[in-house]
Biotite code that builds the C-alpha atoms (Angstrom):
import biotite.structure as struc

atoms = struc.array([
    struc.Atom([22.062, -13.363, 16.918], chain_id="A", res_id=1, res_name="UNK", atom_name="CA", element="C"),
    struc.Atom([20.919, -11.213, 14.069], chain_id="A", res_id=2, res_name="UNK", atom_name="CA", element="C"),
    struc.Atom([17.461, -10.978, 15.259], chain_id="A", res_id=3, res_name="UNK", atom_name="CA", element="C"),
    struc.Atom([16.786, -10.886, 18.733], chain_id="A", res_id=4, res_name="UNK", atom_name="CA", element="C"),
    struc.Atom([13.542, -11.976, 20.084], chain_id="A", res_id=5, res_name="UNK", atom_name="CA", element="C"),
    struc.Atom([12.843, -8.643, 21.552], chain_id="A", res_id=6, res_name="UNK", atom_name="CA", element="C"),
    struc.Atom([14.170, -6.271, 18.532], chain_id="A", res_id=7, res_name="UNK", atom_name="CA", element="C"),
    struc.Atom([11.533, -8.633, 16.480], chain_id="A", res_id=8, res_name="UNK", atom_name="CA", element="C"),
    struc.Atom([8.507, -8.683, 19.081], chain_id="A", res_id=9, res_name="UNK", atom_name="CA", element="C"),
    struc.Atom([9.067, -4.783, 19.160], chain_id="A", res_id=10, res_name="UNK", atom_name="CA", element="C"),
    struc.Atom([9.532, -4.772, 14.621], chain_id="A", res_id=11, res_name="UNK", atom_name="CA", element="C"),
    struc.Atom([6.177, -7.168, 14.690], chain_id="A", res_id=12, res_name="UNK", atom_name="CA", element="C"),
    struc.Atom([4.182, -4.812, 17.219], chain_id="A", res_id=13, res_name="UNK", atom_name="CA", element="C"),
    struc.Atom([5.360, -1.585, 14.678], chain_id="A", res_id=14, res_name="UNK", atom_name="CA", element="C"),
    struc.Atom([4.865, -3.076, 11.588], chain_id="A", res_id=15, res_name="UNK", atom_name="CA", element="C"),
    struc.Atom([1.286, -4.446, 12.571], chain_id="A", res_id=16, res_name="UNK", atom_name="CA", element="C"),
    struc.Atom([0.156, -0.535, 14.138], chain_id="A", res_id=17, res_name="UNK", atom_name="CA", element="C"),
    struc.Atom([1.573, 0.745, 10.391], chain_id="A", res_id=18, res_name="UNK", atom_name="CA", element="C"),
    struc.Atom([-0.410, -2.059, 8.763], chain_id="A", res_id=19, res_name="UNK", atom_name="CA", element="C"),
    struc.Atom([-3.516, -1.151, 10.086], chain_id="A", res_id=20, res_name="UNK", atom_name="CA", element="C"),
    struc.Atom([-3.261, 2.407, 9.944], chain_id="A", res_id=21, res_name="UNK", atom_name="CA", element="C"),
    struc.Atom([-5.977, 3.495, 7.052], chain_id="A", res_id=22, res_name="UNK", atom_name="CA", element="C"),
    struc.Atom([-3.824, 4.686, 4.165], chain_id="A", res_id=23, res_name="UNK", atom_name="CA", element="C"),
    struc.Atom([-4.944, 3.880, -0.029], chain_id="A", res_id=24, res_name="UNK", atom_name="CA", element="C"),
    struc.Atom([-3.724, 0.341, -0.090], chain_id="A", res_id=25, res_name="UNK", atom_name="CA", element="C"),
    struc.Atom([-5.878, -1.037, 2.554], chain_id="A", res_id=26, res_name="UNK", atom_name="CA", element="C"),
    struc.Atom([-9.154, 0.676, 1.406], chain_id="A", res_id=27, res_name="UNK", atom_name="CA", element="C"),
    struc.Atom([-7.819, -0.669, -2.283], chain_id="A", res_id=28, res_name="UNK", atom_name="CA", element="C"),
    struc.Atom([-7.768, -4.339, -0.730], chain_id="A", res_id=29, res_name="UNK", atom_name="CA", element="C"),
    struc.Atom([-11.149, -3.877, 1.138], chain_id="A", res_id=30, res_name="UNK", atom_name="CA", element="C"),
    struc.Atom([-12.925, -2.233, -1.692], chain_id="A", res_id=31, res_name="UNK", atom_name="CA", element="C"),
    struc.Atom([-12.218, -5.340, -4.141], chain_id="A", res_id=32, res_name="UNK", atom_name="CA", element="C"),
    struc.Atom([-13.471, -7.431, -1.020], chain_id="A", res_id=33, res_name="UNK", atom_name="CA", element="C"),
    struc.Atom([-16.514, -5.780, -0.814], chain_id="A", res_id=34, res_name="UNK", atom_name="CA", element="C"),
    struc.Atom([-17.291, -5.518, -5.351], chain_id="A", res_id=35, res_name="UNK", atom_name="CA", element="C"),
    struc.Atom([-15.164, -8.701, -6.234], chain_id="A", res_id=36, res_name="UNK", atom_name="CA", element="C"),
    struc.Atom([-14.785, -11.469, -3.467], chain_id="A", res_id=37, res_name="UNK", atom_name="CA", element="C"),
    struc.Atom([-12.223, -12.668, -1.951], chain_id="A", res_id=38, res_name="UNK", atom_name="CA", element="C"),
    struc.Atom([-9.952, -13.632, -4.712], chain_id="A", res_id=39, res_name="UNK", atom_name="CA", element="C"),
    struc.Atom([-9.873, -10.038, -5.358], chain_id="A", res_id=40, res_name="UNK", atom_name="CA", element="C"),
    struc.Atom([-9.052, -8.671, -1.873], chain_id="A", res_id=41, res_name="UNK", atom_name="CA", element="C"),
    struc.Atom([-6.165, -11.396, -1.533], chain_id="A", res_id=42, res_name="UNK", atom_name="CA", element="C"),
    struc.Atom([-4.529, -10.382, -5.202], chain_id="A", res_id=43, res_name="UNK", atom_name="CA", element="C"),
    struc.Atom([-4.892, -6.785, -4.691], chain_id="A", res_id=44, res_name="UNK", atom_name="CA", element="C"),
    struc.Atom([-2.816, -7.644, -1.070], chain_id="A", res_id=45, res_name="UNK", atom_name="CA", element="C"),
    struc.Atom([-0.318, -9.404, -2.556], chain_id="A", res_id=46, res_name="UNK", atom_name="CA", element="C"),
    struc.Atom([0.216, -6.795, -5.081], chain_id="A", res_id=47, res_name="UNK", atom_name="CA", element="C"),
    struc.Atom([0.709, -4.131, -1.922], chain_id="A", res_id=48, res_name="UNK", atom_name="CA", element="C"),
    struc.Atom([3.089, -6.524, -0.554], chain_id="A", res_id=49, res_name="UNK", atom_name="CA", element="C"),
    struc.Atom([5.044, -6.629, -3.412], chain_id="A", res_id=50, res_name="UNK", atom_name="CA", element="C"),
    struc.Atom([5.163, -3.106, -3.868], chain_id="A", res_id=51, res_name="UNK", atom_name="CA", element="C"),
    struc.Atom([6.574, -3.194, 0.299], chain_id="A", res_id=52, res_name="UNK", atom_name="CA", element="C"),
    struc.Atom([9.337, -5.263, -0.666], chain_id="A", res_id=53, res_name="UNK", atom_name="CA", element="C"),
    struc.Atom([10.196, -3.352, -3.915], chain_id="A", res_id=54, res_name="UNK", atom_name="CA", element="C"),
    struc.Atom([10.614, -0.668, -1.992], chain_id="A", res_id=55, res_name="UNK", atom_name="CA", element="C"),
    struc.Atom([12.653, -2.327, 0.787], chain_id="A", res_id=56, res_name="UNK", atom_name="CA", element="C"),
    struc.Atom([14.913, -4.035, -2.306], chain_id="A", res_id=57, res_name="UNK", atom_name="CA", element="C"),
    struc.Atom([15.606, -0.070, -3.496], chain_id="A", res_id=58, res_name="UNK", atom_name="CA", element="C"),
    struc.Atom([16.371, 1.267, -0.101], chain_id="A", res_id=59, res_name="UNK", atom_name="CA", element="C"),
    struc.Atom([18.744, -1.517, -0.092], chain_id="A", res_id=60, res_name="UNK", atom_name="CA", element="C"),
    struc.Atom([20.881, -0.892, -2.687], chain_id="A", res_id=61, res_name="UNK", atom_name="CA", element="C"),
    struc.Atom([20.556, 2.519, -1.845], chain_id="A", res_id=62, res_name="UNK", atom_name="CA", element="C"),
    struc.Atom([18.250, 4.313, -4.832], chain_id="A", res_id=63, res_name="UNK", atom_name="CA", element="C"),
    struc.Atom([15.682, 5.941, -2.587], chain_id="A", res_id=64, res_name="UNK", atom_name="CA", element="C"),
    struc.Atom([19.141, 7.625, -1.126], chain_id="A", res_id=65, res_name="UNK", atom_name="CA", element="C"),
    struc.Atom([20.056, 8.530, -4.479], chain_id="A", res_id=66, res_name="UNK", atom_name="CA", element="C"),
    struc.Atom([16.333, 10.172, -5.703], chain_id="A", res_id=67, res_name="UNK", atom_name="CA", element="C"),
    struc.Atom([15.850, 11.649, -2.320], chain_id="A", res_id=68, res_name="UNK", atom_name="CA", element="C"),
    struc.Atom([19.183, 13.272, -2.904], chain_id="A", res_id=69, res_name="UNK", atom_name="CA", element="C"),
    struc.Atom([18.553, 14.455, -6.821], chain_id="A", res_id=70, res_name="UNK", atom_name="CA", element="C"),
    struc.Atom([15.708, 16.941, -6.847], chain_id="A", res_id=71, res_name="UNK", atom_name="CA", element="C"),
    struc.Atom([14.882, 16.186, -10.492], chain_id="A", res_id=72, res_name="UNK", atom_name="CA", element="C"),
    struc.Atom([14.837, 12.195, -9.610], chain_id="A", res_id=73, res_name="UNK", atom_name="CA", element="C"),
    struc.Atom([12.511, 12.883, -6.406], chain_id="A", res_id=74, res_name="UNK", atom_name="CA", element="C"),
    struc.Atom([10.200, 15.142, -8.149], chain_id="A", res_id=75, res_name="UNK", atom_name="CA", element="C"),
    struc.Atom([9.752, 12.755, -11.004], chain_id="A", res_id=76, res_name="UNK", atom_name="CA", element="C"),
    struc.Atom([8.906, 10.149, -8.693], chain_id="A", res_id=77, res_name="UNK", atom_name="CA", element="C"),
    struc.Atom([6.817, 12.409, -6.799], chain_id="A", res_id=78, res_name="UNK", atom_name="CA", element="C"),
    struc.Atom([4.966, 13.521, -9.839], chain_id="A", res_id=79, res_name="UNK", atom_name="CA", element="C"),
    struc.Atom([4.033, 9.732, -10.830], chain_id="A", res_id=80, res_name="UNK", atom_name="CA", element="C"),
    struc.Atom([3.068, 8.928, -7.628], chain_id="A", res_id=81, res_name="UNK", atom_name="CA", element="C"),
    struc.Atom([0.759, 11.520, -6.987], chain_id="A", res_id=82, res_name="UNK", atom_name="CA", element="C"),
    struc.Atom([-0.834, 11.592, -10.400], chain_id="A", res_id=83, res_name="UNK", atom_name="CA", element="C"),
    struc.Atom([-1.713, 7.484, -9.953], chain_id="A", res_id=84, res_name="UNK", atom_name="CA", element="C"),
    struc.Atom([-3.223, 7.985, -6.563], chain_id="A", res_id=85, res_name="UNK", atom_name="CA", element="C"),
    struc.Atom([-4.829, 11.356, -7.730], chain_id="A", res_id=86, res_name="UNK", atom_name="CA", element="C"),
    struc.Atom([-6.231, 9.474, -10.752], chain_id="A", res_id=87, res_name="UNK", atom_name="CA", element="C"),
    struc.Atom([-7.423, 6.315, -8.815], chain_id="A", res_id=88, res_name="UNK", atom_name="CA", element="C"),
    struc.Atom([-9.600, 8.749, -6.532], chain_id="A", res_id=89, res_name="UNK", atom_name="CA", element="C"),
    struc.Atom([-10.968, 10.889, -9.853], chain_id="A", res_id=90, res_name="UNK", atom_name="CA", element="C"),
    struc.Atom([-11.714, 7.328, -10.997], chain_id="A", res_id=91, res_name="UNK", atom_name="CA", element="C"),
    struc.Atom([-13.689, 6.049, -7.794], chain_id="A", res_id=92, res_name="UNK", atom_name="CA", element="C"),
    struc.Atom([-15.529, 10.050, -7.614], chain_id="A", res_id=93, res_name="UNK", atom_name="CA", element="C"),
    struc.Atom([-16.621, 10.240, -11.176], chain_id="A", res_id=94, res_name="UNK", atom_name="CA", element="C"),
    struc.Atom([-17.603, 6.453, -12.258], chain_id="A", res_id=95, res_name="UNK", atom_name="CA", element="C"),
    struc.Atom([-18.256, 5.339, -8.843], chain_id="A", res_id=96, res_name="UNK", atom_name="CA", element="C"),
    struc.Atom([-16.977, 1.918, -9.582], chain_id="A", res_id=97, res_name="UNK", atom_name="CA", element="C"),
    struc.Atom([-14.589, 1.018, -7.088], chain_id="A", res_id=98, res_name="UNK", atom_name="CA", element="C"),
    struc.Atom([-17.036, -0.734, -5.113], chain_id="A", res_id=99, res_name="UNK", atom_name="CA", element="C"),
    struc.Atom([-19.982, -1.579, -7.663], chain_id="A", res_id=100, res_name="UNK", atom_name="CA", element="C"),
    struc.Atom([-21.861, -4.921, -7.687], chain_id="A", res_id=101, res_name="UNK", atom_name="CA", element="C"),
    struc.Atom([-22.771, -4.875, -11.450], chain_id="A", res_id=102, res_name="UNK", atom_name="CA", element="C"),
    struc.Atom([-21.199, -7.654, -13.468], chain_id="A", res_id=103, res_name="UNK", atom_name="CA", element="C"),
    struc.Atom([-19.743, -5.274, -15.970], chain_id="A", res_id=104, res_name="UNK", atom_name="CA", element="C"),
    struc.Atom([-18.122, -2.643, -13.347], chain_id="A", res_id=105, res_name="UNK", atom_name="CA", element="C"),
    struc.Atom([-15.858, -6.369, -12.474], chain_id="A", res_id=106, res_name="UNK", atom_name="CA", element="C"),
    struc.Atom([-12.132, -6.032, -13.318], chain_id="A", res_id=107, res_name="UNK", atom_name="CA", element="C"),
    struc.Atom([-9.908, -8.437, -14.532], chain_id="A", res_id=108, res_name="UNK", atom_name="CA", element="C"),
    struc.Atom([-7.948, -10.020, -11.707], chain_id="A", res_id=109, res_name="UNK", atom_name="CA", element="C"),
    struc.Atom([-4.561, -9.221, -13.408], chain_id="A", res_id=110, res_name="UNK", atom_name="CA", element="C"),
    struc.Atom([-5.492, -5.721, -13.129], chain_id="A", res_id=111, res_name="UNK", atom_name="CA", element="C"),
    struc.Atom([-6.765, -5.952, -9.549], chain_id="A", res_id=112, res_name="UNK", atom_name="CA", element="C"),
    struc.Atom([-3.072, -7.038, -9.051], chain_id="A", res_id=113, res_name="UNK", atom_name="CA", element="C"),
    struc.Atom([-1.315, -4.467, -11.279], chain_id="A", res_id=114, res_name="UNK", atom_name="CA", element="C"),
    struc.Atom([-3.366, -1.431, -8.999], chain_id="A", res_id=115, res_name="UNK", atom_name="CA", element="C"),
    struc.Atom([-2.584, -3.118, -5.858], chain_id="A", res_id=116, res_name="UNK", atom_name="CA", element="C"),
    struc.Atom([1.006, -3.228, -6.615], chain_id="A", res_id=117, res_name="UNK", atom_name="CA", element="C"),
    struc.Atom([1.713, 0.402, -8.506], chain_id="A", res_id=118, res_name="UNK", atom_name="CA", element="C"),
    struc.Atom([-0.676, 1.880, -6.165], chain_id="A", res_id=119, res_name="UNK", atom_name="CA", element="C"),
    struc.Atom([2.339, 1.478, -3.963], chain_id="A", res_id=120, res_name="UNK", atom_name="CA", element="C"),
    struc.Atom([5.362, 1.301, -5.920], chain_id="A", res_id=121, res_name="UNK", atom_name="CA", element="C"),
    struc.Atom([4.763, 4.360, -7.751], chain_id="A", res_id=122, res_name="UNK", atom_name="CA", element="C"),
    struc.Atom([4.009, 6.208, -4.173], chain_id="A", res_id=123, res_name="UNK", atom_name="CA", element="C"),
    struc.Atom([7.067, 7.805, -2.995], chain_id="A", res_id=124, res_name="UNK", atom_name="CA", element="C"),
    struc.Atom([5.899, 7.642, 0.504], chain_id="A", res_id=125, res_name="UNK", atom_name="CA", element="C"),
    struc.Atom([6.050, 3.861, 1.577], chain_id="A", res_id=126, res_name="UNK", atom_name="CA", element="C"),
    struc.Atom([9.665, 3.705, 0.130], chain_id="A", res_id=127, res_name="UNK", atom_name="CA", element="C"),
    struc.Atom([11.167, 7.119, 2.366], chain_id="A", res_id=128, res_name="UNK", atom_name="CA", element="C"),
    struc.Atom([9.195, 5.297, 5.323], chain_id="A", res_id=129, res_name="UNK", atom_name="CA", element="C"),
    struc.Atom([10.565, 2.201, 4.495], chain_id="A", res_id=130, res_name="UNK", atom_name="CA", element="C"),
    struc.Atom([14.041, 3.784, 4.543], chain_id="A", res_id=131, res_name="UNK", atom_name="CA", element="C"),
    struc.Atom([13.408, 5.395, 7.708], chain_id="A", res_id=132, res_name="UNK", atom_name="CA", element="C"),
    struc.Atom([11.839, 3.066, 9.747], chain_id="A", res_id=133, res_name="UNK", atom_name="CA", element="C"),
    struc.Atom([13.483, -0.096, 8.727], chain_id="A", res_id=134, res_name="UNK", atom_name="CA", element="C"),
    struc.Atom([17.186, 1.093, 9.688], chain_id="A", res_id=135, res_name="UNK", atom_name="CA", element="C"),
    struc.Atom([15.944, 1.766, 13.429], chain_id="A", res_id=136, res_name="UNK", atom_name="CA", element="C"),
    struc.Atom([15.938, -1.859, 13.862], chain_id="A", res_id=137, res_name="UNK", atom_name="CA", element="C"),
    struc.Atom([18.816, -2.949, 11.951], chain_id="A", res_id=138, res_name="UNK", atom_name="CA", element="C"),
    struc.Atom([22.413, -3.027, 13.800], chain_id="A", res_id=139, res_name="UNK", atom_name="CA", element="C"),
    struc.Atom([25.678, -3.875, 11.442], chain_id="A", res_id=140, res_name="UNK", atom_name="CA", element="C"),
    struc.Atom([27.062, -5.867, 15.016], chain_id="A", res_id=141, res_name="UNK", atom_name="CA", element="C"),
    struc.Atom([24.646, -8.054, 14.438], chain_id="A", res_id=142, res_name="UNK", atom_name="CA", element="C"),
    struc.Atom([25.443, -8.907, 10.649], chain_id="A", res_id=143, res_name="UNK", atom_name="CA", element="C"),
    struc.Atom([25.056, -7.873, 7.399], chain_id="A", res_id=144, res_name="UNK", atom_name="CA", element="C"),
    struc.Atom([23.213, -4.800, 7.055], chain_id="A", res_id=145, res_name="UNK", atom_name="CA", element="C"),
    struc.Atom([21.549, -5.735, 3.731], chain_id="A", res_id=146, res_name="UNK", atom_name="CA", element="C"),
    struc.Atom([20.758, -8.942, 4.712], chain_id="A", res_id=147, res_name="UNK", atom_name="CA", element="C"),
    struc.Atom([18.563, -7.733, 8.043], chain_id="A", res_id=148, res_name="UNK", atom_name="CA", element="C"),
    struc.Atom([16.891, -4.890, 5.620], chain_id="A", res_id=149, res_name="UNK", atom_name="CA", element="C"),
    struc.Atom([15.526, -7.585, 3.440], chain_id="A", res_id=150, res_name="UNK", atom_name="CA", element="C"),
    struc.Atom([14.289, -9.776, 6.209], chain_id="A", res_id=151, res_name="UNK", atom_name="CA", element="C"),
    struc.Atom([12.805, -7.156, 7.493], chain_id="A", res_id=152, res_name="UNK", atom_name="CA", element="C"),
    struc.Atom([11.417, -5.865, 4.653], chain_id="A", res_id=153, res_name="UNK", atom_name="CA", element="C"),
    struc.Atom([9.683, -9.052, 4.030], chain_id="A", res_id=154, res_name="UNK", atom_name="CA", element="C"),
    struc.Atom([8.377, -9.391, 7.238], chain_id="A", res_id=155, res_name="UNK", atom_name="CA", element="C"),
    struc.Atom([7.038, -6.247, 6.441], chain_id="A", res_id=156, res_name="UNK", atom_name="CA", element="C"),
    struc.Atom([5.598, -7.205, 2.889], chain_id="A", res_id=157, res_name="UNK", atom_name="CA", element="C"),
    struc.Atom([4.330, -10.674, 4.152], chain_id="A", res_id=158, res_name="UNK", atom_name="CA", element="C"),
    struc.Atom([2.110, -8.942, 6.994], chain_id="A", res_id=159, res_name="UNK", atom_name="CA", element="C"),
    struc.Atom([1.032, -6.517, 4.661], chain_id="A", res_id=160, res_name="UNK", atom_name="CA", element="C"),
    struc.Atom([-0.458, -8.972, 2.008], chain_id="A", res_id=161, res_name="UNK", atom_name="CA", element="C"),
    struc.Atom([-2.037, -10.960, 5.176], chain_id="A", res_id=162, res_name="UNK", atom_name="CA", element="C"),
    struc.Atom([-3.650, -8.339, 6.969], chain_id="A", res_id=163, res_name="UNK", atom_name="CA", element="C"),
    struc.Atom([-4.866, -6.209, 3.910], chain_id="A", res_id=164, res_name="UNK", atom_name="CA", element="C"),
    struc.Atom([-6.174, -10.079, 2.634], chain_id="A", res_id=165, res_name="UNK", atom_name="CA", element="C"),
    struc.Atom([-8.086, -10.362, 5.952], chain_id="A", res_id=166, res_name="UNK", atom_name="CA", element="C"),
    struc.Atom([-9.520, -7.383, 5.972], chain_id="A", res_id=167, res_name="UNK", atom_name="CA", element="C"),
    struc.Atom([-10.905, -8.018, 2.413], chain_id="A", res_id=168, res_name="UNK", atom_name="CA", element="C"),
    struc.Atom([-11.966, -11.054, 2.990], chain_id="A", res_id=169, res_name="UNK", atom_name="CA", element="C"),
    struc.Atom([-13.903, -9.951, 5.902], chain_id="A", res_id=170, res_name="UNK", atom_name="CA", element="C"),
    struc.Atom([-15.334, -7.213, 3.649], chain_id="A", res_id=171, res_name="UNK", atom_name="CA", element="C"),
    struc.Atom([-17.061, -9.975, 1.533], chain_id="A", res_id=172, res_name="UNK", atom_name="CA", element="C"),
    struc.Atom([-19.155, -10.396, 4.173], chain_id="A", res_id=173, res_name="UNK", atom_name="CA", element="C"),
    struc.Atom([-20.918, -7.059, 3.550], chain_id="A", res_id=174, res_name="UNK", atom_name="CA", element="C"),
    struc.Atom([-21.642, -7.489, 0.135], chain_id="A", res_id=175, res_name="UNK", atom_name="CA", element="C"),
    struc.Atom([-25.293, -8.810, -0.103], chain_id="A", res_id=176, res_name="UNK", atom_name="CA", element="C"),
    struc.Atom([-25.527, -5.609, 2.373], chain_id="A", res_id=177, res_name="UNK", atom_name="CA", element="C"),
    struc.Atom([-24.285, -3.211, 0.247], chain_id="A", res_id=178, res_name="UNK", atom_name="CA", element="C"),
    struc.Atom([-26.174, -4.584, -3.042], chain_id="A", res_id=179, res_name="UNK", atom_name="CA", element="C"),
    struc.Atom([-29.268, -3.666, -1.423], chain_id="A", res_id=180, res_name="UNK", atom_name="CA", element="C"),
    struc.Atom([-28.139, -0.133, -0.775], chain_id="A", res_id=181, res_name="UNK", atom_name="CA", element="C"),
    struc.Atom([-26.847, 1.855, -3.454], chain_id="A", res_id=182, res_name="UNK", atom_name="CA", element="C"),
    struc.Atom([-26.733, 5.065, -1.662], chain_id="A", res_id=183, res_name="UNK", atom_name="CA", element="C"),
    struc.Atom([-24.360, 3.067, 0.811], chain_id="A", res_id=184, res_name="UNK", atom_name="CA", element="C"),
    struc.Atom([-21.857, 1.843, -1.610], chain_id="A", res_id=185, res_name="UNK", atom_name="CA", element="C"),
    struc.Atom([-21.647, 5.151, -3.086], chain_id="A", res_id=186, res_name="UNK", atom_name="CA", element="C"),
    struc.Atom([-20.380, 7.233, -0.353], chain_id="A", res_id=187, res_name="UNK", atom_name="CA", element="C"),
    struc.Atom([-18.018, 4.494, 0.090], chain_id="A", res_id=188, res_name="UNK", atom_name="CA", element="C"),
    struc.Atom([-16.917, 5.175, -3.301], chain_id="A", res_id=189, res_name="UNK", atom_name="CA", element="C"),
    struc.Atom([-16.994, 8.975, -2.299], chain_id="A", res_id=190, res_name="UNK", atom_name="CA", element="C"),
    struc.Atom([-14.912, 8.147, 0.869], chain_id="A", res_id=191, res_name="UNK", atom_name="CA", element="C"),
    struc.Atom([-12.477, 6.555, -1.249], chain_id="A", res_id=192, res_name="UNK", atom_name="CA", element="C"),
    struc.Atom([-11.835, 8.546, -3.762], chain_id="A", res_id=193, res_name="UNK", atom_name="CA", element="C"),
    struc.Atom([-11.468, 11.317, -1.208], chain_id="A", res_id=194, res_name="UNK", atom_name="CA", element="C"),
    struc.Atom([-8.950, 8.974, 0.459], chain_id="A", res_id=195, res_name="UNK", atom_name="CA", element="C"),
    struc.Atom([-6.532, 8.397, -2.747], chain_id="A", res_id=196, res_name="UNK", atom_name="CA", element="C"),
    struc.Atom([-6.948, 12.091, -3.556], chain_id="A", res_id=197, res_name="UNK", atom_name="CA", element="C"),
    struc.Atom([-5.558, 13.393, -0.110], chain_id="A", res_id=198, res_name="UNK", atom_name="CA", element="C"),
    struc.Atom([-2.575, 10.498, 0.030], chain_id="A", res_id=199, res_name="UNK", atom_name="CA", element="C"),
    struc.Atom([-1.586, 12.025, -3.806], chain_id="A", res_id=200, res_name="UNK", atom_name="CA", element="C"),
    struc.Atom([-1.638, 15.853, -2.787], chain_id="A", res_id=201, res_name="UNK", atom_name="CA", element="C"),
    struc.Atom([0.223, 14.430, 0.591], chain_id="A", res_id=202, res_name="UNK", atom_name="CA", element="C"),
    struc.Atom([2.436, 13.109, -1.890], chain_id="A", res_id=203, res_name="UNK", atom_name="CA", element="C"),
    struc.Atom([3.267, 16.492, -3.252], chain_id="A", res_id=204, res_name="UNK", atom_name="CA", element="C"),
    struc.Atom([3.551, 17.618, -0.467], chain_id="A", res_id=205, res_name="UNK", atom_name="CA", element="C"),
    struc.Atom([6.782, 15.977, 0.333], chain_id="A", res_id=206, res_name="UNK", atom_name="CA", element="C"),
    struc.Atom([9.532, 17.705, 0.383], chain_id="A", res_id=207, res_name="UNK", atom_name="CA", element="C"),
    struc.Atom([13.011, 16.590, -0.730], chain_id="A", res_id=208, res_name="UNK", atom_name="CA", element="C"),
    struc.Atom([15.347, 16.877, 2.123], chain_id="A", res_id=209, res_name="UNK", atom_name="CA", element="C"),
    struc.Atom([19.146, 15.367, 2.111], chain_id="A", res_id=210, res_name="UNK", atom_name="CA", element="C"),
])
């Protein structure tokens, strides 16, 4: 059996703990909840769960091996990734309109999508996690190796777009709240943008080990 009921209960209990854990993607998802609607939340999910798989595709065929390994490759990577997540919290500190209710502060959906997903593609982070987490639950007796990494990296990707859609959904809830208090929304903005800014200077922080 390539996936036993109790290595999946035990992938399932992991991957929902990781999920939830507060990191830039969920805050991303709950932030377009709370300015946006639903609509938002759910595209900017589906664009972090995207980003899970791409990452699980490249461990796959092996290139997060091969730019862990070069330290040009890695640091590239590194650089990118840190500079999007450092620019998406300048962004939310200085125009404060991550979470804004005004009708012109709205983004286009498309790019709602296109910052869920680089947010996490370009972050170097979720793919060396992704490479070491998925492995411990992936055993060649039990078939073909690539084949269980991309089941379970859609697992992963599908529970990722779900949850972080839930969550902003349930942040919709708040909004009529948070229109009525400006000083609220923006030290969520402030807590934000302090929250992309630390996850890009813990991106380069990482260093490249082989």
């Amino acid at each position: 059996m390539m996936f036993p009921t109790e290595i999946l209960a035990a992938y399932l209990a992991a991957v929902i703990i990781v999920v939830f854990a507060p990191g830039p993607d969920n805050i991303l998802a709950i932030s377009r909840g709370l300015s946006q609607g639903r609509l938002a939340a759910v595209l900017s999910s589906i664009g972090a769960g995207l980003g899970i798989m791409v990452h699980t595709v490249a461990a796959t065929l092996g290139l997060t091996l091969i730019v862990q390994a070069s330290p040009l490759a890695f640091w590239v990577v590194k650089i990118a990734g840190a500079a999007y997540l450092l620019y998406l919290g300048y962004k939310a500190l200085t125009s404060g309109n991550l979470i804004s209710f005004a009708p012109a502060a709205r983004q286009p959906l498309a790019k709602v999508f296109g910052v869920g997903l680089f947010s996490n593609v370009l972050n170097p982070k979720p793919g060396l996690f992704v490479l070491a987490f998925i492995p411990q639950f992936v055993d060649a007796a039990r078939g073909p190796v690539a084949t269980q990494m991309l089941v379970y990296g859609a697992i992963f990707a599908v529970l990722t777009a779900l949850i972080f859609s839930v969550l902003g959904s349930c942040a919709t809830q708040l909004s009529g709240w948070l229109a009525r208090r400006p000083r609220a929304t923006k030290w969520l903005n402030t807590g934000a943008g302090i929250t992309f800014i630390a996850s890009g200077i813990s991106v380069l922080a990482l260093g490249n080990r082989r």
